[in-house]
NUGU-251788 format. One record per residue: residue in three letters; y, z, x of N, C-alpha, C in turn. Coordinates in steps of 0.001 Angstrom, whole numbers, plus 500000, padded with zeros to 6 digits. Atoms other than C-alpha are relative to their C-alpha. Layout:
N
<r 'ALA', <Y, Z, X>, <Y, Z, X>, <Y, Z, X>>
...
//
This chain:
261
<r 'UNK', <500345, 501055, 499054>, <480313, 991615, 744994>, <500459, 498647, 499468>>
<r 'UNK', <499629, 501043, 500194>, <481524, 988106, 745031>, <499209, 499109, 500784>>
<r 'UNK', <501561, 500516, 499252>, <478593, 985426, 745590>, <499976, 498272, 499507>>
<r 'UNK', <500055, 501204, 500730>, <478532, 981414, 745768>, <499034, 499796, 500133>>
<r 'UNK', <500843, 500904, 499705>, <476084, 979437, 745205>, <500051, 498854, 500771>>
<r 'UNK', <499450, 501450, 498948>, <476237, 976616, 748241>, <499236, 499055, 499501>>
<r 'UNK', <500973, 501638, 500468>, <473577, 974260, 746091>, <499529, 500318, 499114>>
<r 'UNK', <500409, 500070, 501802>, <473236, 973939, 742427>, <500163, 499117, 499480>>
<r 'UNK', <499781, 501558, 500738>, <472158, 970876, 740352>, <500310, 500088, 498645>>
<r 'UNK', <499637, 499369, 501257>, <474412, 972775, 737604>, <500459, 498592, 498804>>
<r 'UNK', <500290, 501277, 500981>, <474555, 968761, 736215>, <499093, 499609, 499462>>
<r 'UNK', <501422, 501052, 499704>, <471179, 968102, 735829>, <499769, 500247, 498238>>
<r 'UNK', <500529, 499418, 501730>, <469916, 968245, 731728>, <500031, 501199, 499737>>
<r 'UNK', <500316, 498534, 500194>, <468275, 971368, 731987>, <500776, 500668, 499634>>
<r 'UNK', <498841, 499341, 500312>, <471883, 972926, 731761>, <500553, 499477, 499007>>
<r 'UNK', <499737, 500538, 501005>, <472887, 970742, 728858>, <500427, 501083, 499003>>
<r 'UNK', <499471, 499295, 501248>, <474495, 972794, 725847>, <499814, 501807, 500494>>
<r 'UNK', <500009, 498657, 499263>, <474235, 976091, 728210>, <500739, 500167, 501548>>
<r 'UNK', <499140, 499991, 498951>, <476329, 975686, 730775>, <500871, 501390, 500031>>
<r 'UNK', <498953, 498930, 500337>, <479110, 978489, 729620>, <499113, 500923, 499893>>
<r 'UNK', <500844, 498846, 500184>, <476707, 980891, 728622>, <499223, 500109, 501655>>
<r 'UNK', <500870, 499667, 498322>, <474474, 980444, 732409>, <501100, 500670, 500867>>
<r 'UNK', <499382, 499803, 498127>, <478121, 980638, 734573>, <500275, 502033, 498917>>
<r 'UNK', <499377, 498744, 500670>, <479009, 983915, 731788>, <499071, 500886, 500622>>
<r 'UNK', <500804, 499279, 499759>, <475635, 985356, 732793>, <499902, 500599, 501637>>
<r 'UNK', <499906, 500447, 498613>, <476151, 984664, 736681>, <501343, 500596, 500434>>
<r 'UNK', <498833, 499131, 499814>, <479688, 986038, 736495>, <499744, 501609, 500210>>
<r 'UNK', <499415, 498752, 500417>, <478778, 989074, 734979>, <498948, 501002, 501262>>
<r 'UNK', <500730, 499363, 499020>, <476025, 989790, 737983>, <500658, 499005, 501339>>
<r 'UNK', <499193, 500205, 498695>, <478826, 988748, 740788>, <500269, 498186, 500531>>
<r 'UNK', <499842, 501484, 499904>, <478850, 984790, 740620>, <501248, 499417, 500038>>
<r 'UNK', <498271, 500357, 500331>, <482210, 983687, 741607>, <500402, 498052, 500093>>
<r 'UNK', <499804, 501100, 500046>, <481457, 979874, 741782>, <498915, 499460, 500617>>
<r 'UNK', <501127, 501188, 499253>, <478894, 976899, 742805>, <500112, 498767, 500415>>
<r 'UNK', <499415, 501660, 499546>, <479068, 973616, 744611>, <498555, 499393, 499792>>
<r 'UNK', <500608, 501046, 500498>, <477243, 970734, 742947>, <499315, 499204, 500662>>
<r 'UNK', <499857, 501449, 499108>, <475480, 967961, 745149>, <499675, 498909, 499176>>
<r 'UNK', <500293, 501587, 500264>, <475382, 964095, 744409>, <498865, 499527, 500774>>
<r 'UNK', <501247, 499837, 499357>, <472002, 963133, 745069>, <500200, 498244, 499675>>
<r 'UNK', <500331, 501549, 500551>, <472463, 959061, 743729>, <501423, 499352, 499213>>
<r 'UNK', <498727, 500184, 500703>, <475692, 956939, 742601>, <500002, 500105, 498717>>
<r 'UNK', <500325, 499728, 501356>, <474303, 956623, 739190>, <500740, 501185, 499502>>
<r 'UNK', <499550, 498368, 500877>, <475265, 960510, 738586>, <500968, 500383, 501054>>
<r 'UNK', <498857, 499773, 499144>, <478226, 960477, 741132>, <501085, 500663, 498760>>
<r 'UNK', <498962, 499783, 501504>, <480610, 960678, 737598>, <499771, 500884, 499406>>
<r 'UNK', <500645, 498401, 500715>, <478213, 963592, 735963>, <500196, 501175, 500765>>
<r 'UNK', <499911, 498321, 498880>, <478374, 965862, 739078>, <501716, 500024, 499770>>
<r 'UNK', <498600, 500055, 500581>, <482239, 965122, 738785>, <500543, 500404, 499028>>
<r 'UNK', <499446, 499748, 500587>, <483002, 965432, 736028>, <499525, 501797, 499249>>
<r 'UNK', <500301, 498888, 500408>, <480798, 968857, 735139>, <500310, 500896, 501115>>
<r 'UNK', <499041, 498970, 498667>, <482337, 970564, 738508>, <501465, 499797, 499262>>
<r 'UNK', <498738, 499640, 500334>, <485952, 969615, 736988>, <499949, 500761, 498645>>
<r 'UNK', <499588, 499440, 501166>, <484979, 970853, 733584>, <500109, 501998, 500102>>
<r 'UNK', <500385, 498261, 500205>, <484367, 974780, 734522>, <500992, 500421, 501309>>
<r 'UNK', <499089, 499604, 498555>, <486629, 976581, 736989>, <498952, 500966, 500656>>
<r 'UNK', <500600, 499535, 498901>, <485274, 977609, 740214>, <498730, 499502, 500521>>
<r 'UNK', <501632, 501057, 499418>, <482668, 974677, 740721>, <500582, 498769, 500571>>
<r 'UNK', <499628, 501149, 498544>, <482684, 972145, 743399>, <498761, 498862, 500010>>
<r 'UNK', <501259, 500640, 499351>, <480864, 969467, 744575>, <500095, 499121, 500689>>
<r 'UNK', <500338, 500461, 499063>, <479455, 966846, 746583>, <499579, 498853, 499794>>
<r 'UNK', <500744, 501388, 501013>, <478925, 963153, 746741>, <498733, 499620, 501416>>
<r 'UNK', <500867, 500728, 498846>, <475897, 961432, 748830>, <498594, 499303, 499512>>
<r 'UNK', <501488, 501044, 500879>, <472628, 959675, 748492>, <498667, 500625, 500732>>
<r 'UNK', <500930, 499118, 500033>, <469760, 961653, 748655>, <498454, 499021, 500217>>
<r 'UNK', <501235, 500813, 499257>, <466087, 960647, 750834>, <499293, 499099, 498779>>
<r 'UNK', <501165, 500215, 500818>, <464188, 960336, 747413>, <500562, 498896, 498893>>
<r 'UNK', <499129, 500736, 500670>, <466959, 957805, 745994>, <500172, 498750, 501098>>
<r 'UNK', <499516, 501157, 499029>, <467775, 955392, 748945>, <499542, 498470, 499803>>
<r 'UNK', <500420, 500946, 500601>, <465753, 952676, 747475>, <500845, 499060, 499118>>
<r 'UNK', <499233, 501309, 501354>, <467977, 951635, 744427>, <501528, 500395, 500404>>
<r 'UNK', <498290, 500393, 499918>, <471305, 951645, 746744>, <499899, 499264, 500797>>
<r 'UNK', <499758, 500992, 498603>, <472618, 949197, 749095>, <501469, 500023, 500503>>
<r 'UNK', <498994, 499507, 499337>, <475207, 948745, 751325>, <501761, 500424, 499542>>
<r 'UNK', <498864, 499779, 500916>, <477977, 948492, 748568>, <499911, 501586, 499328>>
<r 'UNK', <500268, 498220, 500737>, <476975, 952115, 747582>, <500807, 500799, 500966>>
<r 'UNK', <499147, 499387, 498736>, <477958, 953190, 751134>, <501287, 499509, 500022>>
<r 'UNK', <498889, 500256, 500311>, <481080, 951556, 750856>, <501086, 500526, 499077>>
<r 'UNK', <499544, 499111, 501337>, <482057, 953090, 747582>, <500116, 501664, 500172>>
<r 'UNK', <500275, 499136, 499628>, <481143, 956284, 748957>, <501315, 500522, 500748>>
<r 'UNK', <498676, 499943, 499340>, <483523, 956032, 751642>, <501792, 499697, 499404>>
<r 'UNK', <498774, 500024, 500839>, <486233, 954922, 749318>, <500497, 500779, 499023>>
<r 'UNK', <499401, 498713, 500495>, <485901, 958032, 747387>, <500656, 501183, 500586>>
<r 'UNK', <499523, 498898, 498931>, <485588, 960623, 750111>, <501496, 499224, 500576>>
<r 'UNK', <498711, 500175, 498972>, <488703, 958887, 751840>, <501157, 500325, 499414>>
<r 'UNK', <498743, 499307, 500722>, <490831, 959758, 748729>, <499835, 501390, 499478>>
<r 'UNK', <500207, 498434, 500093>, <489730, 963440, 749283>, <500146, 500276, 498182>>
<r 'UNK', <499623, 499885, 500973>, <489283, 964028, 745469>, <499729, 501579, 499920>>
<r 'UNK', <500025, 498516, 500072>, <489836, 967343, 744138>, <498572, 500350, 499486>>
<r 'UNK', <501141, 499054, 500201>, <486929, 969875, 744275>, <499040, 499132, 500777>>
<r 'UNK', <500671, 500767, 498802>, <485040, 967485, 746639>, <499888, 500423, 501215>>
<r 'UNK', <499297, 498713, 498621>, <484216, 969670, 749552>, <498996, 499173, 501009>>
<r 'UNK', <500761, 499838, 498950>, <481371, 968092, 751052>, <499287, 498035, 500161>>
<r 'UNK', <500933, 501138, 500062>, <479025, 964732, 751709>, <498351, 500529, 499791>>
<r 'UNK', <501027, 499481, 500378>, <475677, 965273, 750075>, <499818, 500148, 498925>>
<r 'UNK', <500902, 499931, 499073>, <472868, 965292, 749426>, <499786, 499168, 501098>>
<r 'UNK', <500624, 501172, 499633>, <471479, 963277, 751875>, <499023, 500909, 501074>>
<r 'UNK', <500601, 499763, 499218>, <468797, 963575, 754434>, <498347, 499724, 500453>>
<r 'UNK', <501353, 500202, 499872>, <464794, 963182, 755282>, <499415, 500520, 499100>>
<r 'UNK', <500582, 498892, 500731>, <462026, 964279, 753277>, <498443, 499292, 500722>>
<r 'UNK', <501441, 500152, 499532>, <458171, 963699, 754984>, <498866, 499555, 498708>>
<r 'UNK', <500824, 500172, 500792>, <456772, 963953, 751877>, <500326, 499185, 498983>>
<r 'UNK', <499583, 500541, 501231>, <458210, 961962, 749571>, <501058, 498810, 500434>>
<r 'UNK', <499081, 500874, 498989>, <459495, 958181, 750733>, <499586, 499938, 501238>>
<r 'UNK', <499915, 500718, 498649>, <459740, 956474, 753783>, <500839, 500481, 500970>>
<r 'UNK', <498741, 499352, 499212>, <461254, 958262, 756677>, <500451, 498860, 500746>>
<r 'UNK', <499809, 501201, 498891>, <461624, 954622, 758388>, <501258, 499613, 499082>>
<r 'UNK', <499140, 500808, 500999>, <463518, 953605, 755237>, <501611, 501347, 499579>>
<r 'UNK', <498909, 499161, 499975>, <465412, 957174, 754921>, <500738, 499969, 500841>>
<r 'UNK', <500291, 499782, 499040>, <466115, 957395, 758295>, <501979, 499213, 500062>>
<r 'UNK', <498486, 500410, 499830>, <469287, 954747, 758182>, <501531, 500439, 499199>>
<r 'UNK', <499227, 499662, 500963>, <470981, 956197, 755340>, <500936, 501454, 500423>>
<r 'UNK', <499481, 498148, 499360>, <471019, 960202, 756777>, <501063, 498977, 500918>>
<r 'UNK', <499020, 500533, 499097>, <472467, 958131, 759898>, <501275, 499580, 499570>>
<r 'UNK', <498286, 500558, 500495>, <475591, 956672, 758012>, <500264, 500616, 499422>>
<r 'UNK', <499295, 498658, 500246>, <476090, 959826, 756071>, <500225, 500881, 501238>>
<r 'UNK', <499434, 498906, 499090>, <476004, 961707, 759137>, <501380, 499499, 500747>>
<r 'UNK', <499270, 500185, 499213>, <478495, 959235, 760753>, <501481, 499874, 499266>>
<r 'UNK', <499084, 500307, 500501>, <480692, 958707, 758050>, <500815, 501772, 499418>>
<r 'UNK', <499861, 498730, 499595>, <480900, 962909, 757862>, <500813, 500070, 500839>>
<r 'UNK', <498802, 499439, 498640>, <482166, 962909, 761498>, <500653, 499219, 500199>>
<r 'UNK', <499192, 500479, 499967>, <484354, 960352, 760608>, <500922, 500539, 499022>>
<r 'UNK', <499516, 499613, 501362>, <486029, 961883, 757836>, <500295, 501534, 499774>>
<r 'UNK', <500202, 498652, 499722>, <485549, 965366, 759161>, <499690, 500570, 498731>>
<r 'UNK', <500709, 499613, 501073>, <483614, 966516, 755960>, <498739, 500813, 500537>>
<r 'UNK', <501548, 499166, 499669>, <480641, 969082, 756160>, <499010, 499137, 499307>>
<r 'UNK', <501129, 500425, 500695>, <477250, 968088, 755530>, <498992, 500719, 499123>>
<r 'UNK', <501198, 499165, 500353>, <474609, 968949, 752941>, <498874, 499530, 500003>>
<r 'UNK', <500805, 500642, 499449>, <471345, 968266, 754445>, <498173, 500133, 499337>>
<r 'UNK', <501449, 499825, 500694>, <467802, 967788, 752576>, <499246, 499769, 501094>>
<r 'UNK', <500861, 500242, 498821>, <465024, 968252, 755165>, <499069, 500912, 499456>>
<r 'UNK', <501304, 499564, 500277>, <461467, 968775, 754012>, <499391, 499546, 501313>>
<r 'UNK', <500691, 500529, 498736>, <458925, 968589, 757145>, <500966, 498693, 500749>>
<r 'UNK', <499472, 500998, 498923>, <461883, 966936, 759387>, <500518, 500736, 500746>>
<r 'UNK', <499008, 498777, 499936>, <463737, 969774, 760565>, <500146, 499336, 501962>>
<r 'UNK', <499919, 500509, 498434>, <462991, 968583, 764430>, <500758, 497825, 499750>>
<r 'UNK', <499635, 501635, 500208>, <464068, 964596, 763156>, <501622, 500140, 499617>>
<r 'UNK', <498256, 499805, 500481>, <467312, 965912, 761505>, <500679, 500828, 501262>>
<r 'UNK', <499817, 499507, 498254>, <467778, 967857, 765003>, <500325, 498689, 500408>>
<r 'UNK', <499659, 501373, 499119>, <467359, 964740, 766440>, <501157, 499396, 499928>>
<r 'UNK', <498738, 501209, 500745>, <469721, 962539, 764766>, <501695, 500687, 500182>>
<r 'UNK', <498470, 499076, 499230>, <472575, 965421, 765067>, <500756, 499797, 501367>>
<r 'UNK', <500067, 499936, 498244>, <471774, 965783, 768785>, <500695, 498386, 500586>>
<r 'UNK', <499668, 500837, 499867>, <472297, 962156, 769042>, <501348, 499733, 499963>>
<r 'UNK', <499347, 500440, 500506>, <475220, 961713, 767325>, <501422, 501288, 500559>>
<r 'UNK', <499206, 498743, 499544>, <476626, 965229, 769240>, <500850, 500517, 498774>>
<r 'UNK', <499535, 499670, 500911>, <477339, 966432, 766427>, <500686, 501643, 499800>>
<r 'UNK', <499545, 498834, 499708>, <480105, 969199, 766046>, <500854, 500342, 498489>>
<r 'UNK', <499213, 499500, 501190>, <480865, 969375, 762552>, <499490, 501373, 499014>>
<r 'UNK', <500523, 499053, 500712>, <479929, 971866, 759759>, <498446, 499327, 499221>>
<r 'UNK', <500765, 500288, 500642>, <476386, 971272, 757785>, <499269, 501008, 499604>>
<r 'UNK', <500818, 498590, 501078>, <474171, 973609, 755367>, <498464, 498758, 499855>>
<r 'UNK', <501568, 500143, 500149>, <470414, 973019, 755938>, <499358, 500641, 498822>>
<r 'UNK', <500553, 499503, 501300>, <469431, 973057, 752141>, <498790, 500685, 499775>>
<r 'UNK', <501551, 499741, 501175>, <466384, 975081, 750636>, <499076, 499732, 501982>>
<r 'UNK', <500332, 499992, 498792>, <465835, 975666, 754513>, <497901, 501116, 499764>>
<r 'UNK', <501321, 499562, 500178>, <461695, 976432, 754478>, <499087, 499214, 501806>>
<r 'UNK', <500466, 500605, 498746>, <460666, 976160, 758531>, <499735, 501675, 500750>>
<r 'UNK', <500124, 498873, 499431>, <459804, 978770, 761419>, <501659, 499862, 500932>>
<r 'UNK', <498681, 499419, 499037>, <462805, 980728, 763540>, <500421, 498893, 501060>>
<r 'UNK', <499756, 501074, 499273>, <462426, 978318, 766290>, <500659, 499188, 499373>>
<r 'UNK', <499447, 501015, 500524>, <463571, 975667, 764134>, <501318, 500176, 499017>>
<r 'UNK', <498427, 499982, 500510>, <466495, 977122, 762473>, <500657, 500190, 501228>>
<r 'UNK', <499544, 499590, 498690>, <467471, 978598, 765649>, <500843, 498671, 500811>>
<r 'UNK', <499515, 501463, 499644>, <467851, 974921, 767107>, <501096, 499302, 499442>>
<r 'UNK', <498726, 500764, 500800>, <469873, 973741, 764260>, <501217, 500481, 499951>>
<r 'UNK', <498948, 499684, 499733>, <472144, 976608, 764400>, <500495, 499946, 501132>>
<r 'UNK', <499632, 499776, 499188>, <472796, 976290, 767788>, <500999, 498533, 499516>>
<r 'UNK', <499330, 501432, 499663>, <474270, 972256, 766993>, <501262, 500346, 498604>>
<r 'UNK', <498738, 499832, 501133>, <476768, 974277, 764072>, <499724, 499811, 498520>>
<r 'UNK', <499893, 499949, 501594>, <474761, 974238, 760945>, <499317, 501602, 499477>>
<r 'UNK', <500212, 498495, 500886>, <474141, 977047, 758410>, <498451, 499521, 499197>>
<r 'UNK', <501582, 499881, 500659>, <470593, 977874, 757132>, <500068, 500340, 498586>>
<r 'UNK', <500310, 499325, 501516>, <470357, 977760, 753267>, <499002, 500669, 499748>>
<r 'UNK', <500579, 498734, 500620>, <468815, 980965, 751911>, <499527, 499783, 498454>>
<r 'UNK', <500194, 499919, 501103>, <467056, 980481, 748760>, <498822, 500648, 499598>>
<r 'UNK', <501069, 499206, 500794>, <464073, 981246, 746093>, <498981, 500482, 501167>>
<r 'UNK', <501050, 499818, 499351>, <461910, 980743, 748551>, <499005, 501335, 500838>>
<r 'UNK', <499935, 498588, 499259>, <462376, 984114, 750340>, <499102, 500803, 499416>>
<r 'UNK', <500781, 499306, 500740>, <461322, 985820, 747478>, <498548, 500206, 499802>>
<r 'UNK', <501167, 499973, 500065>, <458006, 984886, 747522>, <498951, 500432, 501440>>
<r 'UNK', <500488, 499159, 498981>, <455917, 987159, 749854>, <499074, 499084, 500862>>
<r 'UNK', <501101, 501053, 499338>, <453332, 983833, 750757>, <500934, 499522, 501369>>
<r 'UNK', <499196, 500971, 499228>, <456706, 982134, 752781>, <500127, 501055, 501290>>
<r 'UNK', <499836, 499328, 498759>, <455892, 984369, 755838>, <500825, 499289, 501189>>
<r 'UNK', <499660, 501035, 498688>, <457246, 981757, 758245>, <501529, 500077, 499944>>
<r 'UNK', <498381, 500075, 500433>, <460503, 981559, 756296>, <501313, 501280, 500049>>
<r 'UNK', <499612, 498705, 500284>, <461152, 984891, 755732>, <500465, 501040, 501427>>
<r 'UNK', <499638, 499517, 498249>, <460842, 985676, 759327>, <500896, 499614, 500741>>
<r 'UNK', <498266, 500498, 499132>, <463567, 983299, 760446>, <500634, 500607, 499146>>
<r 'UNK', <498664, 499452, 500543>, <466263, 984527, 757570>, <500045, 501322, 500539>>
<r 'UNK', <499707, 499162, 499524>, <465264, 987852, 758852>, <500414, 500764, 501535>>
<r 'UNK', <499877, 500491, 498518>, <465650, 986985, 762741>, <501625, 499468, 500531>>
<r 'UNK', <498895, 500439, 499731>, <468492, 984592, 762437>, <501302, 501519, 499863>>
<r 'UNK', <498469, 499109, 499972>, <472593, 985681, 763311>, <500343, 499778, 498186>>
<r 'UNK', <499078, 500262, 500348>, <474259, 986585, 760446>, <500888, 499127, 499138>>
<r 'UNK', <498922, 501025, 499997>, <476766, 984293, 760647>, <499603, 498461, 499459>>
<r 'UNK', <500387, 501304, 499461>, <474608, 981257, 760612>, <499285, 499923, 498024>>
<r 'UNK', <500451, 500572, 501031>, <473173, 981878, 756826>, <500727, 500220, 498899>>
<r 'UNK', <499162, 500440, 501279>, <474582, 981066, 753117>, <499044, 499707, 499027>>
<r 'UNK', <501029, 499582, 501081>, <473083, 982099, 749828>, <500137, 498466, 498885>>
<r 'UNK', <500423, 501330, 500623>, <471568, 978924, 747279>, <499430, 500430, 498971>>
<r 'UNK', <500818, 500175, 500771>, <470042, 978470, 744288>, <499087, 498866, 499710>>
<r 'UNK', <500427, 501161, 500360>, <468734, 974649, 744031>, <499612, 499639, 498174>>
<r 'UNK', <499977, 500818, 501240>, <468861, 974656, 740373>, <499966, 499539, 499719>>
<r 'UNK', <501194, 499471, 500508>, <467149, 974191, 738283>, <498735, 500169, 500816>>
<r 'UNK', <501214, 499351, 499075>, <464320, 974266, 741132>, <499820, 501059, 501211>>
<r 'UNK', <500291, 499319, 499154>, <463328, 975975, 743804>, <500058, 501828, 499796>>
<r 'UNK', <499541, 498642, 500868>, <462823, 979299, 741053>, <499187, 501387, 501520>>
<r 'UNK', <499952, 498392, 499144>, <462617, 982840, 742706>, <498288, 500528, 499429>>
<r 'UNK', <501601, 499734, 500379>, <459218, 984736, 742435>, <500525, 500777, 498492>>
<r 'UNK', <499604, 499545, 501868>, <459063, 985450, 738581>, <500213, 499283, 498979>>
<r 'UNK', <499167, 500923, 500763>, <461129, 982815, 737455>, <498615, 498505, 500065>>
<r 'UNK', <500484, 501332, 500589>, <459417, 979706, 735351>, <499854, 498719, 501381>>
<r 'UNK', <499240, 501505, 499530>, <459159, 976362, 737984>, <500642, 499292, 499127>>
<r 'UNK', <499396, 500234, 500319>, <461946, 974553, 736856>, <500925, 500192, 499197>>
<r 'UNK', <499079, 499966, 500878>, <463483, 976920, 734886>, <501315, 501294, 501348>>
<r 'UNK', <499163, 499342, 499063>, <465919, 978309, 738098>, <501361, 500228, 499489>>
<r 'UNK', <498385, 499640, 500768>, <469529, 979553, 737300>, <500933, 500214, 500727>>
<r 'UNK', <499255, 499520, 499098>, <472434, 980366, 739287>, <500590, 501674, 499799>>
<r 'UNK', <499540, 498386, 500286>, <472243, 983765, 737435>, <499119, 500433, 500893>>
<r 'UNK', <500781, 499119, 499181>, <469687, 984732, 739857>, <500408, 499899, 501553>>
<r 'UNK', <499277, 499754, 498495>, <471719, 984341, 743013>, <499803, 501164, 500261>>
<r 'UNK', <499960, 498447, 499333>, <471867, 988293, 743296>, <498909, 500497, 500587>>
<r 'UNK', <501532, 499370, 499567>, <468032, 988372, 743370>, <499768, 499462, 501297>>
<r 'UNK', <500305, 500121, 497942>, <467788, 986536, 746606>, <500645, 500836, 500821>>
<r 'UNK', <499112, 499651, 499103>, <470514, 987929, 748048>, <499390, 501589, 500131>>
<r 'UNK', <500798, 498753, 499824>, <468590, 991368, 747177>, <498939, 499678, 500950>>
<r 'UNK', <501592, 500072, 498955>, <465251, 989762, 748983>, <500709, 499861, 501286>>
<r 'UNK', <499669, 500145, 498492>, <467507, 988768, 751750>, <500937, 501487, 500633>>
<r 'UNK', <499961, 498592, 499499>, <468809, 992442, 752234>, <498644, 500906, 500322>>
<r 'UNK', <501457, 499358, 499794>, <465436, 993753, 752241>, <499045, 499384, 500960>>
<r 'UNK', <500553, 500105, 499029>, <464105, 991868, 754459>, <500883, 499736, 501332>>
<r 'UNK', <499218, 499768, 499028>, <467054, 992318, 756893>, <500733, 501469, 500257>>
<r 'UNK', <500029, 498461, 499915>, <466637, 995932, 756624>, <501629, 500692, 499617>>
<r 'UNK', <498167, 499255, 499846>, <470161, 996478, 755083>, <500395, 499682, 498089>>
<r 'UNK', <499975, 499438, 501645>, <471724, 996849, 751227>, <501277, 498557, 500007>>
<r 'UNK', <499223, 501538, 500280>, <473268, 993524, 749696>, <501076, 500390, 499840>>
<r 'UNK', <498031, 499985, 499567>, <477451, 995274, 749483>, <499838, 499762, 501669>>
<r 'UNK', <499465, 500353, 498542>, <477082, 994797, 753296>, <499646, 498440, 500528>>
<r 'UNK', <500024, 501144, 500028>, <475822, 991366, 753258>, <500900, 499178, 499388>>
<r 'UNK', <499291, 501181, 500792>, <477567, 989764, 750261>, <501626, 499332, 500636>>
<r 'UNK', <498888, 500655, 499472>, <481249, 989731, 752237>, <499307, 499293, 501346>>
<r 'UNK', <500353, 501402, 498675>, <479506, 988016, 755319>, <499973, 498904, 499313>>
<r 'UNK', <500692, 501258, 500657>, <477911, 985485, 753314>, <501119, 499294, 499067>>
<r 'UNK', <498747, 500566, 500809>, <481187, 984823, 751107>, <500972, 499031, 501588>>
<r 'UNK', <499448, 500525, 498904>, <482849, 984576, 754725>, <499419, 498302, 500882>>
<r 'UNK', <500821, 500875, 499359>, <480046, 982297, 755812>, <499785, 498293, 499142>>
<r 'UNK', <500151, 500901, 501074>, <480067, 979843, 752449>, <501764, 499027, 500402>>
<r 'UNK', <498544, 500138, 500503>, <484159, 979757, 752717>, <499940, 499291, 501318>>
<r 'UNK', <499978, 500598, 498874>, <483559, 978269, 756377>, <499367, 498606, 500380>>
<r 'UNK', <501026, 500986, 500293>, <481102, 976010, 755837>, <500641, 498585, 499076>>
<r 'UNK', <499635, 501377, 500792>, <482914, 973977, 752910>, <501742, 500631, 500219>>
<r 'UNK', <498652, 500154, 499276>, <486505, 974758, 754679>, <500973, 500875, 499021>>
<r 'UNK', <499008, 499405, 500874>, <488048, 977403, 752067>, <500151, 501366, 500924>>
<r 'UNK', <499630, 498821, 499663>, <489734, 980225, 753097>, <499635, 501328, 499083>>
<r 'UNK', <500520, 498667, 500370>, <487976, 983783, 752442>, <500523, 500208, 498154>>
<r 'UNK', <498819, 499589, 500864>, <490803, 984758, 750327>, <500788, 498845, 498696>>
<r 'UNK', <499795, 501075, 500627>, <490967, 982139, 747224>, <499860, 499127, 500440>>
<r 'UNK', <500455, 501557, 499784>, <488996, 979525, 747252>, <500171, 498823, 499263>>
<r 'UNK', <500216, 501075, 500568>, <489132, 976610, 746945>, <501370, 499376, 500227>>
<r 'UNK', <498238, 499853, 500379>, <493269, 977040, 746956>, <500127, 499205, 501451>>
//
């Protein structure tokens, strides 16, 4: 099997002096690569530069709900002056997006908006953080008719509400969460939704799998979701993993067949 990770904060400390040894471990149980997000300009240069140091890692620049505070409009500017010189391994815009719990959605609220617009200016996919907004980040799409690609991160809502989002062209991230038998709500949309519409995650170092330490998450355990998400879609992870490769490679614009190329 061949399996990305669509969201790993494979920059963050935690990975510090283990990097080679985590992607060796992640290889050797079907890991064929991970895309990074930029959550704050500060660490725009760290996600960069630890996606160019390893082959088969990607990433993403944007400004993330729980950060919007210590940027201003020269951030967005800068932003746009990276994405516009398409840099290599740069696949996406993101993080960015709402969070209910954490911050000001009055104060988030303008930021998602100029990542989302500067996305469908730029034709770039989105990667979208949405804790308790999932109907607000609807919104703002809907508004904005939005017809591009986006991956609803560390997606934790009922069917109805993915359902909605995939209908406006985004993909439902699949992660730890599954695993844990409490996320009845969650578990019921990944096992409901098309298909087509979801793409396997890790959020590394967080969002750990049932078993796994909080905060000590890995991108070696990609296989284990992707096992919970065969099992609870009544079917054996070789018949999933080429959808979901198909479904990752669409999402951040690579072709099936060598990515990234």
């Amino acid at each position: 099997m061949q399996l990305i990770d669509a969201h790993c904060h494979f920059d963050f400390p935690q990975f510090d002096g283990r990097r080679d040894k985590e992607l060796e471990q992640g290889r050797s149980r079907g890991l064929r690569g991970l895309v990074i997000p930029g959550v704050r300009r500060a660490d725009w240069d760290r996600v960069r530069e630890t996606a160019l140091a390893h082959d088969g890692l990607f990433y993403c620049l944007g400004i993330h709900p729980w950060f919007v505070e210590e940027h201003s409009e020269e951030d967005l500017t800068q932003l746009r002056r990276l994405l516009e010189g398409r840099p290599d391994r740069c696949v996406a815009i993101g993080e960015c997006g709402l969070d209910r719990i954490r911050g000001s959605l009055e104060a988030q609220l303008p930021w998602f908006e100029a990542q989302v617009a500067l996305a469908d200016e730029l034709n770039l996919p989105l990667v979208i953080h949405s804790v308790k907004t999932h109907d607000e980040v609807h919104g703002v799409l809907n508004r904005r008719q939005w017809q591009g690609r986006a991956l609803i991160h560390g997606f934790s809502g009922s069917f109805q509400q993915a359902a909605k989002l995939v209908d406006l062209g985004c993909f439902i991230g699949v992660g730890g969460v599954i695993t844990h038998p409490r996320a009845r709500k969650t578990r019921d949309a990944v096992a409901k939704l098309p298909l087509e519409a979801l793409v396997l995650e890790t959020d590394a170092p967080d969002m750990a799998p049932e078993g796994v330490p909080q905060g000590e998450n890995s991108p070696r355990y990609l296989p284990d979701i992707l096992d919970a998400l065969a099992e609870l879609r009544g079917t054996s992870p070789e018949h999933l993993a080429p959808a979901l490769l198909d479904n990752v490679s669409g999402l951040y614009g690579w072709a099936t067949a060598g990515i990234g190329e």
